[in-house]
CHARMM internal coordinates of N, CA and C (Angstrom, degrees):
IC EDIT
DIST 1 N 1 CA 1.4474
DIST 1 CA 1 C 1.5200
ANGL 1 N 1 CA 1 C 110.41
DIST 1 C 2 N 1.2396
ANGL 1 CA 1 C 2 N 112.32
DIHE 1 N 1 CA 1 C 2 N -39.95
DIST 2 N 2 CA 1.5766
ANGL 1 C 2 N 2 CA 101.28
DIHE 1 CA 1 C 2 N 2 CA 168.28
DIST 2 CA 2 C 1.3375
ANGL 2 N 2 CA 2 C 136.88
DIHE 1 C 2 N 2 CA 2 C -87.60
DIST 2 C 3 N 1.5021
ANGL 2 CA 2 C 3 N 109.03
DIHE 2 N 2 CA 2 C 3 N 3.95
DIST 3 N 3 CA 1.4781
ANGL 2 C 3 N 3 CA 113.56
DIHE 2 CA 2 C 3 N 3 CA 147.97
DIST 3 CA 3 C 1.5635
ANGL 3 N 3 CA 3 C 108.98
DIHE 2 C 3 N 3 CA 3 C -56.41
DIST 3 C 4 N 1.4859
ANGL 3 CA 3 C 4 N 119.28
DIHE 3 N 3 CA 3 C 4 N -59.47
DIST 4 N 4 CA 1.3743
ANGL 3 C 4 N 4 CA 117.60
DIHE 3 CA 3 C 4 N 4 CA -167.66
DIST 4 CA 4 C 1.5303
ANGL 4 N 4 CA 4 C 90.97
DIHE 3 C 4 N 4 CA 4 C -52.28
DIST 4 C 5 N 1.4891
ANGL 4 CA 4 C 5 N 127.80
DIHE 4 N 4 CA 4 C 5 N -81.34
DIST 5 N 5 CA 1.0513
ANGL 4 C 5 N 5 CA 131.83
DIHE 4 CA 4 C 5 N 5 CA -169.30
DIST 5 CA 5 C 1.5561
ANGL 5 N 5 CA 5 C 99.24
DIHE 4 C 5 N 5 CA 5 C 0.13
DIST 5 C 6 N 1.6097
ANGL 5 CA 5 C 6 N 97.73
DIHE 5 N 5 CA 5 C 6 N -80.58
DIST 6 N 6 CA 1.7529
ANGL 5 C 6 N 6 CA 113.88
DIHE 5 CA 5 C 6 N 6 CA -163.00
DIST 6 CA 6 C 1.5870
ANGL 6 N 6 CA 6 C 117.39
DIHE 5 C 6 N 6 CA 6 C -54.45
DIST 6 C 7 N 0.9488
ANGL 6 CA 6 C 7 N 114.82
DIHE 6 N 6 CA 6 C 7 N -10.96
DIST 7 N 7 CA 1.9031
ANGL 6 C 7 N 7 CA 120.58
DIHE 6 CA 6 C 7 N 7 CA 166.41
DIST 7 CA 7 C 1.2107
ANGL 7 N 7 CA 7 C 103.86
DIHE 6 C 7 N 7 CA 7 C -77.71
DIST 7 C 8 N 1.1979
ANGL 7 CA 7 C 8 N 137.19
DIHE 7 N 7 CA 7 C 8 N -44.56
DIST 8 N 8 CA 1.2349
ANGL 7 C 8 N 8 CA 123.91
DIHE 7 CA 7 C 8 N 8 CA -164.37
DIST 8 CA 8 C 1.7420
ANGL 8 N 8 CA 8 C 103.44
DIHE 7 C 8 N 8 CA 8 C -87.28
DIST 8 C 9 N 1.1558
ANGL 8 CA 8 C 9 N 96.20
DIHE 8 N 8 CA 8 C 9 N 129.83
DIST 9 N 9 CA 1.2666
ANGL 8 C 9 N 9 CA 95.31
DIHE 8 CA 8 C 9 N 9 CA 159.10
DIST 9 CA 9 C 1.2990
ANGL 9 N 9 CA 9 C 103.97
DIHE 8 C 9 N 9 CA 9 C -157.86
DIST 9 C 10 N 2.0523
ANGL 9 CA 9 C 10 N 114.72
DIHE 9 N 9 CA 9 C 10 N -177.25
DIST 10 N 10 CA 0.8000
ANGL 9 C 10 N 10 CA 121.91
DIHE 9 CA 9 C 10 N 10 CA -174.27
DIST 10 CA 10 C 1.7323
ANGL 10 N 10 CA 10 C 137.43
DIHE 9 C 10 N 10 CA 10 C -54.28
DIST 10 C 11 N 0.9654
ANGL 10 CA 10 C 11 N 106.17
DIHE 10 N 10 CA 10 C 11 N 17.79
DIST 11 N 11 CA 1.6516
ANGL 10 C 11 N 11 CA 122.95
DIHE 10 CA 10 C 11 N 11 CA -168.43
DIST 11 CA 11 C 1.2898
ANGL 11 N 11 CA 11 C 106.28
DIHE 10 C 11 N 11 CA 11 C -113.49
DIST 11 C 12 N 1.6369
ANGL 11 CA 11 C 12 N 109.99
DIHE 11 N 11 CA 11 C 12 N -51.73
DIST 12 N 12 CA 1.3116
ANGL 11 C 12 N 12 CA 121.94
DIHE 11 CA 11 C 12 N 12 CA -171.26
DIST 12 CA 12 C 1.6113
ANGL 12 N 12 CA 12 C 116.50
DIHE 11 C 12 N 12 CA 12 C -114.09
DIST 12 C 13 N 1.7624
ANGL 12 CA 12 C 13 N 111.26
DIHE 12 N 12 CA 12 C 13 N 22.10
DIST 13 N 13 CA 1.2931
ANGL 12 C 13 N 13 CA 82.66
DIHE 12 CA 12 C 13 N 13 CA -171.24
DIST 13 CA 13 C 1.3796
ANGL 13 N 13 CA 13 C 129.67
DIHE 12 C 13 N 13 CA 13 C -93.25
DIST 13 C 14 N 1.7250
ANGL 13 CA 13 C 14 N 108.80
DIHE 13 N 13 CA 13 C 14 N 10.52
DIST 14 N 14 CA 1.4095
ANGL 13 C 14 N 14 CA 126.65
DIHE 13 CA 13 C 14 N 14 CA 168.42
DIST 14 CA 14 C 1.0596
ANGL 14 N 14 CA 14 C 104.00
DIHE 13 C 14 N 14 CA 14 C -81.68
DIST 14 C 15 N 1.2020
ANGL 14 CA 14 C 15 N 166.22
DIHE 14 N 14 CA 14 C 15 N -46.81
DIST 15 N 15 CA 1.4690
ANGL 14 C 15 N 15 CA 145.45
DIHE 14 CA 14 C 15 N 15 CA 163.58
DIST 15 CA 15 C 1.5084
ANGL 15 N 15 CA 15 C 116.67
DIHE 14 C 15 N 15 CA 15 C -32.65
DIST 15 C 16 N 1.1129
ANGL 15 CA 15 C 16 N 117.26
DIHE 15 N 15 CA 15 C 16 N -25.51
DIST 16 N 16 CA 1.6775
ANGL 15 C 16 N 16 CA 116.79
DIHE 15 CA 15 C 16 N 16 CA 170.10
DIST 16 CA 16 C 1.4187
ANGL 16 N 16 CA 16 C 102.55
DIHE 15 C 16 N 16 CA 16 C -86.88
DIST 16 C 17 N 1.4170
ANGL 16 CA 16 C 17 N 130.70
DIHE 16 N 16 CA 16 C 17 N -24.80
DIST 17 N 17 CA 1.4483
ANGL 16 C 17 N 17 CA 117.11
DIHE 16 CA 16 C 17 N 17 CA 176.47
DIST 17 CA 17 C 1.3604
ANGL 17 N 17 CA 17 C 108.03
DIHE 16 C 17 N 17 CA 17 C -79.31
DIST 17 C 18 N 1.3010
ANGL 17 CA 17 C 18 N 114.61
DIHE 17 N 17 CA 17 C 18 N -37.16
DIST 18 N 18 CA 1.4116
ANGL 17 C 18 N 18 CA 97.59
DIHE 17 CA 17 C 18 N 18 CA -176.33
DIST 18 CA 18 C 1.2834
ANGL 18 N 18 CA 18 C 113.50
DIHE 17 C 18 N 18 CA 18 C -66.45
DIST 18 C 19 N 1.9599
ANGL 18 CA 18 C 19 N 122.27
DIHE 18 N 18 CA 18 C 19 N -52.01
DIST 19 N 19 CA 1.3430
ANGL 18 C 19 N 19 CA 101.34
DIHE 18 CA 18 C 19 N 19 CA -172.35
DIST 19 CA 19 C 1.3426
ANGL 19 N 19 CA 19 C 119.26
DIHE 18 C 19 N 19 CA 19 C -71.44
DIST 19 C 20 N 1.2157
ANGL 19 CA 19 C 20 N 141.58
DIHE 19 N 19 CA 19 C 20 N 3.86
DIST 20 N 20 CA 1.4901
ANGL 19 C 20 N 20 CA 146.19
DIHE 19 CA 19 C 20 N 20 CA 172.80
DIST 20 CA 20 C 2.2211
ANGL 20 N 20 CA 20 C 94.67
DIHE 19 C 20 N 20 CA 20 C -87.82
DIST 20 C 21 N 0.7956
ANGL 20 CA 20 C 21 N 134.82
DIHE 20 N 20 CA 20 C 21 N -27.62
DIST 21 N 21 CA 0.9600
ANGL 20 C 21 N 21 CA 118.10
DIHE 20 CA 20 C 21 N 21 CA 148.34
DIST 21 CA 21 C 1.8704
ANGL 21 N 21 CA 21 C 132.63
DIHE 20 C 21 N 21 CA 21 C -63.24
DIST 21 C 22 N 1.2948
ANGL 21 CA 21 C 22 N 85.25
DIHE 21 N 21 CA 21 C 22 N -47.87
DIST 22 N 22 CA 1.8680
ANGL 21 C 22 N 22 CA 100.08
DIHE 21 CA 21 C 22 N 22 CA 171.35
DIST 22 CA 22 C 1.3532
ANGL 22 N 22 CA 22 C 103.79
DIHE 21 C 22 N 22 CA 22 C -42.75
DIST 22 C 23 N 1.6967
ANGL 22 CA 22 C 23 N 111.83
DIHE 22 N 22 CA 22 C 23 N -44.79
DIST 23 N 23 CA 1.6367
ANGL 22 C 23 N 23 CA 105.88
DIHE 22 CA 22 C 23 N 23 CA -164.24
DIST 23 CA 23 C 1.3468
ANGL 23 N 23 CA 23 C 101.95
DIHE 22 C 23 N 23 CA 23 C -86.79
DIST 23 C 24 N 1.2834
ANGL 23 CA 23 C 24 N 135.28
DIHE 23 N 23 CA 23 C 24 N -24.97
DIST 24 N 24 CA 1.3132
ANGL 23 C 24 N 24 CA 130.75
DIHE 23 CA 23 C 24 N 24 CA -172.31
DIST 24 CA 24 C 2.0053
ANGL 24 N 24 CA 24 C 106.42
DIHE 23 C 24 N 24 CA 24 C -58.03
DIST 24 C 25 N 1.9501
ANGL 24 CA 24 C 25 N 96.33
DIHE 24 N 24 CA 24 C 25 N -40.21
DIST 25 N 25 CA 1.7043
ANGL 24 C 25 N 25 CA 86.75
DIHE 24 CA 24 C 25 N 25 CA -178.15
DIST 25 CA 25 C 0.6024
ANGL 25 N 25 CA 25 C 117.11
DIHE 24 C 25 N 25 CA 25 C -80.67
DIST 25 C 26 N 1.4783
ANGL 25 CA 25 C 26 N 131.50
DIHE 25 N 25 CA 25 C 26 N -27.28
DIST 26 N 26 CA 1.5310
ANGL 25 C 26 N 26 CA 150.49
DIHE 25 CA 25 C 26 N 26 CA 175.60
DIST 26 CA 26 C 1.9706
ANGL 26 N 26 CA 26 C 106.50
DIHE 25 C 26 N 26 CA 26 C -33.81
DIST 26 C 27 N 1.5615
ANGL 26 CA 26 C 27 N 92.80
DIHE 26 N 26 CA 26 C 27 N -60.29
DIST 27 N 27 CA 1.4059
ANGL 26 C 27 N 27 CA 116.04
DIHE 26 CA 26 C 27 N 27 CA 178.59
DIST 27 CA 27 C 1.4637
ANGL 27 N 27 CA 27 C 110.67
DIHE 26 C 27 N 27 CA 27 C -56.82
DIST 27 C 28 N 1.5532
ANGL 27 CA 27 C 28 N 126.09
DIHE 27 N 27 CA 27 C 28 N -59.57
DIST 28 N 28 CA 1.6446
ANGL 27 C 28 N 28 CA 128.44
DIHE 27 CA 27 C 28 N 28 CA 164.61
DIST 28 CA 28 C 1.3399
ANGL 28 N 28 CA 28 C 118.42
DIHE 27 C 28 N 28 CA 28 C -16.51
DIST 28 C 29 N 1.8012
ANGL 28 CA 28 C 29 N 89.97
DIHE 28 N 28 CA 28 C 29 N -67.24
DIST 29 N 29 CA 1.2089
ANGL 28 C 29 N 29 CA 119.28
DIHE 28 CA 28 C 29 N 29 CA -164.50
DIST 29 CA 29 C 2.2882
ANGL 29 N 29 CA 29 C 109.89
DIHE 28 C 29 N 29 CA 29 C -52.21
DIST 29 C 30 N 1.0785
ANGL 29 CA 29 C 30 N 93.46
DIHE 29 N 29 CA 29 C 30 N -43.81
DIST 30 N 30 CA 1.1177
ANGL 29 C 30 N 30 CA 97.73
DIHE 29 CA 29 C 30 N 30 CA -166.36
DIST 30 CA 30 C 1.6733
ANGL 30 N 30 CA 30 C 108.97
DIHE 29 C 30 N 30 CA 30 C -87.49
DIST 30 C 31 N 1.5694
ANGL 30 CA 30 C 31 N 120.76
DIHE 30 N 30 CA 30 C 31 N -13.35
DIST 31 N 31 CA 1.1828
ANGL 30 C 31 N 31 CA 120.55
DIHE 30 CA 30 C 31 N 31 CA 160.58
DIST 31 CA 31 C 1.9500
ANGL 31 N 31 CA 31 C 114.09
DIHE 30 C 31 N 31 CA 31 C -73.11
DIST 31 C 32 N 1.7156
ANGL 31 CA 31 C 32 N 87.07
DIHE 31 N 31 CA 31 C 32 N -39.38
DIST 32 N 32 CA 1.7094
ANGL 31 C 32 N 32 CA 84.47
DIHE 31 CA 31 C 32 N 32 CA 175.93
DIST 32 CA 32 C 2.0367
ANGL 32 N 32 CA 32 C 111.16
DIHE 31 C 32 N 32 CA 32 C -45.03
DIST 32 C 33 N 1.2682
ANGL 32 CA 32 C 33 N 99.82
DIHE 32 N 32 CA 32 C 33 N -55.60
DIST 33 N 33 CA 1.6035
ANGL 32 C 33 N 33 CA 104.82
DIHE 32 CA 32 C 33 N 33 CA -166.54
DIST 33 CA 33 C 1.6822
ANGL 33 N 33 CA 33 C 96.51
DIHE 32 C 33 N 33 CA 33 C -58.45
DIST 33 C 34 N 1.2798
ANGL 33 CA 33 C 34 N 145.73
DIHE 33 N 33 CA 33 C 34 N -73.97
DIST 34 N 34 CA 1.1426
ANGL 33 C 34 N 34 CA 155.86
DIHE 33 CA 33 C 34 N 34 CA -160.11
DIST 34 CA 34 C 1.9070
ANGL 34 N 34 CA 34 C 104.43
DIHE 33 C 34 N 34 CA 34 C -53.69
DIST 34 C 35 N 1.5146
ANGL 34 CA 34 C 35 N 110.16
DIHE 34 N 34 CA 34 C 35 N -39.10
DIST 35 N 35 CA 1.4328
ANGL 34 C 35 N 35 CA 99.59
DIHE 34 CA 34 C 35 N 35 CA 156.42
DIST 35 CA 35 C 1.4229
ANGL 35 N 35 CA 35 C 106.87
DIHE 34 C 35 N 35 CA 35 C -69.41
DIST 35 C 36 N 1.2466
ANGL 35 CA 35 C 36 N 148.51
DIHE 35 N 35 CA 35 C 36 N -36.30
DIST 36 N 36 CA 1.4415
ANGL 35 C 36 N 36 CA 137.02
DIHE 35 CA 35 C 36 N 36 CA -158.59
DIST 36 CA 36 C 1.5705
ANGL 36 N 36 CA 36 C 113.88
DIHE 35 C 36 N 36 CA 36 C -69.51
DIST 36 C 37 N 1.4539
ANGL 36 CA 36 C 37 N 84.62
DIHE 36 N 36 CA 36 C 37 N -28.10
DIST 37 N 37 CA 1.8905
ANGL 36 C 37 N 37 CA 102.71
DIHE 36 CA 36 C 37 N 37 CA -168.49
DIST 37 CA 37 C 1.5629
ANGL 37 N 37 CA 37 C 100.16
DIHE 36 C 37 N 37 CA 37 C -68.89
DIST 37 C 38 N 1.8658
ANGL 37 CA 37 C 38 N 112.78
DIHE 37 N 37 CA 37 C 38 N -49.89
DIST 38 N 38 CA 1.4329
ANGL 37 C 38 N 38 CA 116.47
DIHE 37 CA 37 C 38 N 38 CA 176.70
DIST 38 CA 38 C 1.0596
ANGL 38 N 38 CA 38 C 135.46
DIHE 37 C 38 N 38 CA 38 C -27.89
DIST 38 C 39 N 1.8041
ANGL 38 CA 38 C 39 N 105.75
DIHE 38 N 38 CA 38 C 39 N -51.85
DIST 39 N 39 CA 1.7091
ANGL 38 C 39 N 39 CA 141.31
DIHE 38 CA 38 C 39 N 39 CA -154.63
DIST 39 CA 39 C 1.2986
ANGL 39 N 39 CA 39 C 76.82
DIHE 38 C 39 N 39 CA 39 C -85.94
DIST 39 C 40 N 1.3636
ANGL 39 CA 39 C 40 N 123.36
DIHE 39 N 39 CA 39 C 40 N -71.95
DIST 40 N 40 CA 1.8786
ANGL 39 C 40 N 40 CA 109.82
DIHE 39 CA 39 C 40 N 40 CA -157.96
DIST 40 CA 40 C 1.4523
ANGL 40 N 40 CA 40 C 110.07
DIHE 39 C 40 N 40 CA 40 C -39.97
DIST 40 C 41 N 1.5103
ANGL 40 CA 40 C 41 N 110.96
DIHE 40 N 40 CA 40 C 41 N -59.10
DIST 41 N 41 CA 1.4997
ANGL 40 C 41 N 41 CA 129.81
DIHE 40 CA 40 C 41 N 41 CA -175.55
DIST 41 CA 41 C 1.5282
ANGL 41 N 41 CA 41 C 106.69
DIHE 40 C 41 N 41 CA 41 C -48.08
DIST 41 C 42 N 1.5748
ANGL 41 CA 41 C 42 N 122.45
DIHE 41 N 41 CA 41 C 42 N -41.66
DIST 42 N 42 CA 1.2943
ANGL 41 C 42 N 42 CA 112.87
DIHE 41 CA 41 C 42 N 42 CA -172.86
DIST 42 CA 42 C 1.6425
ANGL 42 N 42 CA 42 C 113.11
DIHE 41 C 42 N 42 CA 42 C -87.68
DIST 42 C 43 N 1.1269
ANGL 42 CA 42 C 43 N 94.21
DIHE 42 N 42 CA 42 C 43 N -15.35
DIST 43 N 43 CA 1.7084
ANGL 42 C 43 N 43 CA 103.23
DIHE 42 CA 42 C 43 N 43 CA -178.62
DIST 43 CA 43 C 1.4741
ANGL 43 N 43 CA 43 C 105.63
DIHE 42 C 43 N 43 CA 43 C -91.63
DIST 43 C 44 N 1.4639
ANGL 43 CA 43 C 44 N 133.81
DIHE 43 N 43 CA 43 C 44 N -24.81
DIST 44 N 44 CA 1.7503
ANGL 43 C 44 N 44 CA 131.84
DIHE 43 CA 43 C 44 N 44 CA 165.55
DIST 44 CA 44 C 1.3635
ANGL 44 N 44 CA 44 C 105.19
DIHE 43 C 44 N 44 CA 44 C -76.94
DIST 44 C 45 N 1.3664
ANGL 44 CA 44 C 45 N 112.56
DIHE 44 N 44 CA 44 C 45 N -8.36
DIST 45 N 45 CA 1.8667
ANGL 44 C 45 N 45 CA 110.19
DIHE 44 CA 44 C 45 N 45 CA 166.10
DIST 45 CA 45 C 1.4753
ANGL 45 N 45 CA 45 C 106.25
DIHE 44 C 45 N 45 CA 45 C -96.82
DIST 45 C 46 N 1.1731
ANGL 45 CA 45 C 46 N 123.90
DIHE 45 N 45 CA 45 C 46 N -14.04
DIST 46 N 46 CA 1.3961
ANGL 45 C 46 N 46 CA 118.18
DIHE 45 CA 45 C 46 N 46 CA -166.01
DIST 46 CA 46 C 1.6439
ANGL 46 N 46 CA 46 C 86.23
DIHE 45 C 46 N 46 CA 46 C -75.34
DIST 46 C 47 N 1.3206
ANGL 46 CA 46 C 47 N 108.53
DIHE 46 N 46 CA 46 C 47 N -76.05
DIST 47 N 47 CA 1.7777
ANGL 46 C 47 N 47 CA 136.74
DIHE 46 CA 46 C 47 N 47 CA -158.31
DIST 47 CA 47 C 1.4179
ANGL 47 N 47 CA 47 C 83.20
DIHE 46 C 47 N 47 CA 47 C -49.51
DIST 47 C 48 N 1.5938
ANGL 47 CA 47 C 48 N 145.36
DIHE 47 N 47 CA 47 C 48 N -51.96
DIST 48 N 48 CA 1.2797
ANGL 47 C 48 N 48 CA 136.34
DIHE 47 CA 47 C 48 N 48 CA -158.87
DIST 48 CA 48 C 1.6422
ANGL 48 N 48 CA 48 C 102.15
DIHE 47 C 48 N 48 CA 48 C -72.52
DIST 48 C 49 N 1.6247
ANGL 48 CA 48 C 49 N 123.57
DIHE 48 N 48 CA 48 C 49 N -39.46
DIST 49 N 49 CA 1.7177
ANGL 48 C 49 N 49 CA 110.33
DIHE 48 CA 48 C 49 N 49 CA 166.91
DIST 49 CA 49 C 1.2621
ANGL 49 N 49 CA 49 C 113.51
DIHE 48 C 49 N 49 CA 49 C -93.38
DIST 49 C 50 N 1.3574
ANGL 49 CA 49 C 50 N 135.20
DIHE 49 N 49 CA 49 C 50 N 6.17
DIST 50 N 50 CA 1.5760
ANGL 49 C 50 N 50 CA 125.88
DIHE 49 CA 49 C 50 N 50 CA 157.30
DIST 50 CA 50 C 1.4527
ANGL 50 N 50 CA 50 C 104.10
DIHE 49 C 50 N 50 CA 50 C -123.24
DIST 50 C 51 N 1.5838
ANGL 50 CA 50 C 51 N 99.14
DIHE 50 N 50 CA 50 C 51 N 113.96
DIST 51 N 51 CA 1.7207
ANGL 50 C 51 N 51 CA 81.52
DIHE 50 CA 50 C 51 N 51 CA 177.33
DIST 51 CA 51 C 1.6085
ANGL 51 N 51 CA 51 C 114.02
DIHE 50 C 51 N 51 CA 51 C -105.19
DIST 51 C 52 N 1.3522
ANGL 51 CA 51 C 52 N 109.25
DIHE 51 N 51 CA 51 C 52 N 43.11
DIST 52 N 52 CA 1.4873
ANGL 51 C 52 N 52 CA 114.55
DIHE 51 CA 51 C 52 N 52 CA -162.34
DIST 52 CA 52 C 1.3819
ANGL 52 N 52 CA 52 C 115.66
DIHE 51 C 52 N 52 CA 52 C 75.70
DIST 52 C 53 N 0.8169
ANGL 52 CA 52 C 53 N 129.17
DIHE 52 N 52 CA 52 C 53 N -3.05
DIST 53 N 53 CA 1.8498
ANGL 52 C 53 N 53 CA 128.92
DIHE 52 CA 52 C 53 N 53 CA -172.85
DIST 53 CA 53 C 1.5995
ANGL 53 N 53 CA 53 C 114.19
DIHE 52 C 53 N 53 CA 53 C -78.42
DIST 53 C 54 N 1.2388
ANGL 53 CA 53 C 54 N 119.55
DIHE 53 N 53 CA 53 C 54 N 52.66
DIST 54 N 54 CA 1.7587
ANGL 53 C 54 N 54 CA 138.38
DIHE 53 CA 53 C 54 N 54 CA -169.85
DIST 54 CA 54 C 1.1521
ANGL 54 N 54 CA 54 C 91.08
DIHE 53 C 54 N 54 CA 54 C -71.45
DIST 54 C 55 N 1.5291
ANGL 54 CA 54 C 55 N 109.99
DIHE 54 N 54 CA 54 C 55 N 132.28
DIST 55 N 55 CA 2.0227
ANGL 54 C 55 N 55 CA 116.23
DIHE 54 CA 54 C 55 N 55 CA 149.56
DIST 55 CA 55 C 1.9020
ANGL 55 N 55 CA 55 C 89.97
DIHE 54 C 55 N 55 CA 55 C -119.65
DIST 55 C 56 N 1.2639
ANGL 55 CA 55 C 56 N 85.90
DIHE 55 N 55 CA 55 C 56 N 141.32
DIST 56 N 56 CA 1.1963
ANGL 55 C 56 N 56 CA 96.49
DIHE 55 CA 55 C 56 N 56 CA 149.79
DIST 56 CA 56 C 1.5368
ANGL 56 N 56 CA 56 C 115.40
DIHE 55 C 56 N 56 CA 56 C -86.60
DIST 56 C 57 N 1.6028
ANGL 56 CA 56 C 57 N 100.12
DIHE 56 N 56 CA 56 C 57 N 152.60
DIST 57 N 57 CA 1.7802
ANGL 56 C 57 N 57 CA 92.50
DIHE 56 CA 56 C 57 N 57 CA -165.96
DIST 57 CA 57 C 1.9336
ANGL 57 N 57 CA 57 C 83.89
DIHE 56 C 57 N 57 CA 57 C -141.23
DIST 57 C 58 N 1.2410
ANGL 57 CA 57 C 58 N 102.97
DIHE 57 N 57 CA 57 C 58 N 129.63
DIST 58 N 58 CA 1.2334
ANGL 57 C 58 N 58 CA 124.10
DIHE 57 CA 57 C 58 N 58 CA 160.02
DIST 58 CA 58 C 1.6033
ANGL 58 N 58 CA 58 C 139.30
DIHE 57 C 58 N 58 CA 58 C -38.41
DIST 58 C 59 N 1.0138
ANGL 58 CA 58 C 59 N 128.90
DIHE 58 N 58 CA 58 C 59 N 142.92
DIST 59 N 59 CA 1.9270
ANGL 58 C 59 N 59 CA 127.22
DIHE 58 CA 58 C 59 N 59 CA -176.24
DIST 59 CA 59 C 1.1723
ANGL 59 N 59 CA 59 C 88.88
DIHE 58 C 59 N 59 CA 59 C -65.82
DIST 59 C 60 N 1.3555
ANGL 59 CA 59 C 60 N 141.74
DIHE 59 N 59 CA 59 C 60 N -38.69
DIST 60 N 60 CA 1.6347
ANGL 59 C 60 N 60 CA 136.72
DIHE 59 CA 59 C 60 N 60 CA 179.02
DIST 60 CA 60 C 1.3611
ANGL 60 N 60 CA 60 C 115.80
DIHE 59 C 60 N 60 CA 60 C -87.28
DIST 60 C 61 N 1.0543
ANGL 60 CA 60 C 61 N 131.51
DIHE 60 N 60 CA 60 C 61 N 33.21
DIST 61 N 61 CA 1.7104
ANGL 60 C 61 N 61 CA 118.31
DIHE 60 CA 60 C 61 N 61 CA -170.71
DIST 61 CA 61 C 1.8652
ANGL 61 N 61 CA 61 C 76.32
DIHE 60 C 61 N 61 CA 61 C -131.07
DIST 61 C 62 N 1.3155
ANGL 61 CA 61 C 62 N 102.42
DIHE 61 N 61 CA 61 C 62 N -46.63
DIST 62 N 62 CA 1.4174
ANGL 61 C 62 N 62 CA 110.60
DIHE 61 CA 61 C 62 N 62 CA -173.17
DIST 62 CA 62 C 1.6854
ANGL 62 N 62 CA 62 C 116.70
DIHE 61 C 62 N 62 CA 62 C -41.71
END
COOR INIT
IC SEED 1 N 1 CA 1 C
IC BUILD
């Protein structure tokens, strides 16, 4: 830990903010896509067991 400590210093210690920001969107970014992938996948399973084909069904059919 006090290596890190000793890199940073006052000259350079915005280059560690920025790339610790870089990685923070980096990180978003790559949860955004991996949820997107989910939703498709769960939604081509949805449409594949409902394919719209609804009856309404009656208190007496029941």
């Amino acid at each position: 830990m006090d290596f890190l400590l000793s890199i940073i210093t006052a000259q350079n210690w915005g280059w560690f903010v920025t790339a610790f920001f870089v990685l923070v969107v980096a990180v978003i970014a790559g949860m955004m896509m991996v949820t997107e992938r989910i939703e498709k996948r769960q939604k081509a399973e949805f449409e594949q067991e409902f394919t719209g084909q609804w009856k309404a069904v009656s208190v007496e059919e029941e």
